[in-house]
N, C-alpha and C positions, 0 to 999 in steps of 0.2 A: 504494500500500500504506500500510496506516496505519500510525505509528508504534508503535502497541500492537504489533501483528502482526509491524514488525520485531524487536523487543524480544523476543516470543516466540519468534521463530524462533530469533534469536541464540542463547537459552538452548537452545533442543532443539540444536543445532549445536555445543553449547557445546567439544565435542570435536575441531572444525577453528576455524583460525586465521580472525576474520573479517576484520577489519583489519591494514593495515601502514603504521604509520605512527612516525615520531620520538615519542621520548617527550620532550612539552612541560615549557620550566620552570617554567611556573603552568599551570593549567588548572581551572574551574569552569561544572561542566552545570547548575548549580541542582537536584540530586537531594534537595529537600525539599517535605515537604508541599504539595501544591496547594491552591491561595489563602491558604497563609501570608503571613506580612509576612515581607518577604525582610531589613528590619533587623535584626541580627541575629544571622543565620545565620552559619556559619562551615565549612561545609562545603569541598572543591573541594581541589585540590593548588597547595602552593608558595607560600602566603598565610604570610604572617608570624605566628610561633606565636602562637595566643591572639585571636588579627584578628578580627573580623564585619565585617560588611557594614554601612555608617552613611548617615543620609539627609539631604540638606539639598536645598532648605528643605521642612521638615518642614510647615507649615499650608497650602501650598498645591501638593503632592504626595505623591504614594504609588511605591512600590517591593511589588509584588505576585509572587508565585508563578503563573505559570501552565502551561497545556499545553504541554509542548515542540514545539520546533519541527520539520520537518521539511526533506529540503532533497537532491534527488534522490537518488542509493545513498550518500549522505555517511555514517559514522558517528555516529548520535546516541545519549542517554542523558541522563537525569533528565527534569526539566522544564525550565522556564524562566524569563528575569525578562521584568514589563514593569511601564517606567514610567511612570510619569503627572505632567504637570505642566499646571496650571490655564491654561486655553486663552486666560486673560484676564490672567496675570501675566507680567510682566516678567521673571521669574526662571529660570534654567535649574536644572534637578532634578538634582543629581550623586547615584548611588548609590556610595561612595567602600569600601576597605578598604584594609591595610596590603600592600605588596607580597612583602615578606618573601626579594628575593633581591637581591643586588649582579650579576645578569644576565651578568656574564662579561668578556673582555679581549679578545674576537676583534673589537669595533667594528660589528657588528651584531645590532638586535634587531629582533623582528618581530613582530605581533600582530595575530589572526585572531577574527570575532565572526561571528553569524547576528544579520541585523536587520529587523525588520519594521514599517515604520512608519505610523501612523495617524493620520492629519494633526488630525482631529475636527472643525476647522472650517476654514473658508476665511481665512488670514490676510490685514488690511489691508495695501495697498501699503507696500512696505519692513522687512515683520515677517515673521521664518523661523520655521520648527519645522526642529529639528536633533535628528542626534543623532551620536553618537561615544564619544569616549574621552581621557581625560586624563591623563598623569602630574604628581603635584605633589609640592610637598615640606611634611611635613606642620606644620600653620601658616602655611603661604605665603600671602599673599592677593593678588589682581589675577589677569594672564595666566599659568596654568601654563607651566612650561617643557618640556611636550613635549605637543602633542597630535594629533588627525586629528579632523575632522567634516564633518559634509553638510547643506548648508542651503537653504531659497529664497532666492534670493539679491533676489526684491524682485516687485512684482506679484502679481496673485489667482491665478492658475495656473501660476505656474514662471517659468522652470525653475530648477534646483536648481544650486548649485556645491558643487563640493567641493574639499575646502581639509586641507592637512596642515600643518603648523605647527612649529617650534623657536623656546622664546624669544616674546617679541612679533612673529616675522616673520608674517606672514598673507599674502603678495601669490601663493604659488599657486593658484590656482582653475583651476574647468572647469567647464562647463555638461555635465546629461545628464538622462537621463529619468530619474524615481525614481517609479515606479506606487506608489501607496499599497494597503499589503496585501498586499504581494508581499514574499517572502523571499530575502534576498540575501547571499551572503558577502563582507564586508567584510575586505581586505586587506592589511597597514599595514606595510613596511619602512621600519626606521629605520638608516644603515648610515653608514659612516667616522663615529661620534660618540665614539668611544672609553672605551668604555663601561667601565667603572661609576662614569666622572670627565665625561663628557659639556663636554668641553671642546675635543673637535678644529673645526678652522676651518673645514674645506669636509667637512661636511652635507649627506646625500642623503636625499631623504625621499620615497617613494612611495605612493602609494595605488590601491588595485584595487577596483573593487566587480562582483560577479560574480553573473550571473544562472546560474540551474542550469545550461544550455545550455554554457555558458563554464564551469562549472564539470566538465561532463563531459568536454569539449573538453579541461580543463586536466589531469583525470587520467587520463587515456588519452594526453597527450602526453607528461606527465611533469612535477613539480612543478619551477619555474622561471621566473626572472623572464621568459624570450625566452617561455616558455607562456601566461602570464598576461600580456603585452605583444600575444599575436598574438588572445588571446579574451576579455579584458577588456571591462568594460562600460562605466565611466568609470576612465579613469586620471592621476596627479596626480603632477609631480614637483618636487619645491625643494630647488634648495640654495644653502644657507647659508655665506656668507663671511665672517662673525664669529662669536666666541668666544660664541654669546648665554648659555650656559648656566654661563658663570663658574667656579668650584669646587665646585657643587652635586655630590651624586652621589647615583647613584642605591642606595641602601641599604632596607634590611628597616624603615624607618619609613617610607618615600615612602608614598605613597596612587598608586593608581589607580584612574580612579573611571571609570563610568557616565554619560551624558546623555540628557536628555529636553529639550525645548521647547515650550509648546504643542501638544501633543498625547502619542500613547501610542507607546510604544517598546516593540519585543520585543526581548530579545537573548538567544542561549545559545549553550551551547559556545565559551565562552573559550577562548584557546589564544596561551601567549605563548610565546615557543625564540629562540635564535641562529642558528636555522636557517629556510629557508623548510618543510623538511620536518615540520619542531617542528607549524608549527602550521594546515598544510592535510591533515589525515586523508580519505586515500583506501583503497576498501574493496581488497583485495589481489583481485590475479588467479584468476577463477572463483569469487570467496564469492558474485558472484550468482546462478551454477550453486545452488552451495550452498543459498543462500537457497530458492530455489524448490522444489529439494528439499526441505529440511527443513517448507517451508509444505505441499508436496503430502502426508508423510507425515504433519503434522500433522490433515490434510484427510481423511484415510485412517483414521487413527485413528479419528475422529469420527466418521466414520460407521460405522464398527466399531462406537462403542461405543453408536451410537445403534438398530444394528439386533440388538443381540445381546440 
């Protein structure tokens, strides 16, 4: 089903509940213009009053508006971003904005993206295209202090590692297949960092990347680390036995940004919570009943109105 057609049905339905899902403390579908420049914008919930979205390095990438993604009965809405960074630069492309919350005291957070990625060319031995997500603080420069990304980890065809990170640490990785053009939801617990001071010692840091399959698997099992353990696609764990993150904290000036590496990134439906529920939206029990009805009587209409 195309995403237009979901869209339309949700609105004829608009009268049953479609989704059940935690309400996240950021969240950004990209609900602007198609083929805008996505610098800029300031749309999306829980972004630091006044934020846009900012682009570096600016001459040799773009941050675009485009079609949203889809991504089996998952809940979507807006469009999407994809970005682009020069298949022959050095530079990774951060799409960055201001975070705008102190995230909470319970010592977990969690952050859920759709990513689709398109390599554009074959990189030379030991050169990645990646892509992910970063927390930094703003003005910082070097290694941010909190991120997750997916890379080649070296050679013309693969495979890929994935890698979560606290601090300078880098030594988790995994190997896994990452088809280019294919859309995946990407999973990211960050949990015992004692958050909004990000100074606890022992660090758990998870990653999930989930193909639709593992995605169905995981909401019909029920949102959950033992679900997303038993149907995951690539999974990623580290932890951290120093203090890396010092007195920083995380506050309504931090940036969290976006990544690109030689080549094009799709990503939408941000979704960051304290919760795993915050930020894997599943559609509730029977709206795909629903669905179907409300497309059959869309169907019905139509042809009503075409023979009358």
């Amino acid at each position: 089903m195309s995403r237009s057609a979901r869209l339309l049905a949700a609105a004829t339905l608009s009268t049953f509940a479609f989704h059940a899902a935690a309400a996240p403390l950021v969240s950004e579908s990209f609900d602007y213009t198609l083929n805008a420049n996505a610098a800029g914008q300031n749309g999306g919930t829980g972004w630091a009053v006044g934020s846009s979205w900012s682009l570096t390095p600016t001459p040799t990438s773009s941050a675009t508006i485009t079609e949203g993604l889809t991504f089996s009965s998952m809940p979507v809405s807006g469009n999407a971003l994809e970005i682009n960074e020069d298949e022959n630069d050095d530079e990774v492309a951060f799409l960055r904005r201001s975070f705008g919350n102190a995230v909470g005291q319970n010592g977990n957070f969690y952050v859920s993206y759709l990513i689709r990625q398109s390599r554009d060319i074959t990189p030379s031995f030991g050169n990645g295209t990646e892509f992910g997500h970063e927390f930094r603080e703003t003005g910082a420069t070097g290694n941010p202090f909190l991120h997750g990304r997916a890379k080649r980890s070296g050679g013309f065809s693969g495979p890929y590692e994935a890698a979560i990170a606290v601090g300078n640490n880098l030594n988790a990785d995994t190997t896994f297949d990452l088809p280019e053009d294919q859309t995946f939801l990407a999973v990211f617990a960050y949990e015992n960092i004692g958050l909004p001071n990000f100074t606890s010692e022992d660090t758990t840091s998870t990653f999930w990347l989930l193909s639709e399959s593992d995605y169905d698997s995981v909401a019909a099992a029920g949102i959950s680390k033992a679900s997303l353990d038993t149907f995951n696609q690539a999974s990623v764990v580290e932890f951290v036995e120093d203090p890396t993150f010092g007195t920083a904290e995380l506050t309504p000036t931090d940036l969290f940004g976006l990544l690109a590496e030689r080549g094009t990134v799709t990503y939408d439906e941000i979704r960051g919570g304290t919760e795993l529920a915050d930020v894997i939206a599943i559609p509730e029990p029977g709206s795909s009943a629903l669905l179907a009805a409300g497309l059959a009587c869309l169907a019905g209409r139509r042809r009503h109105a075409q023979s009358a």
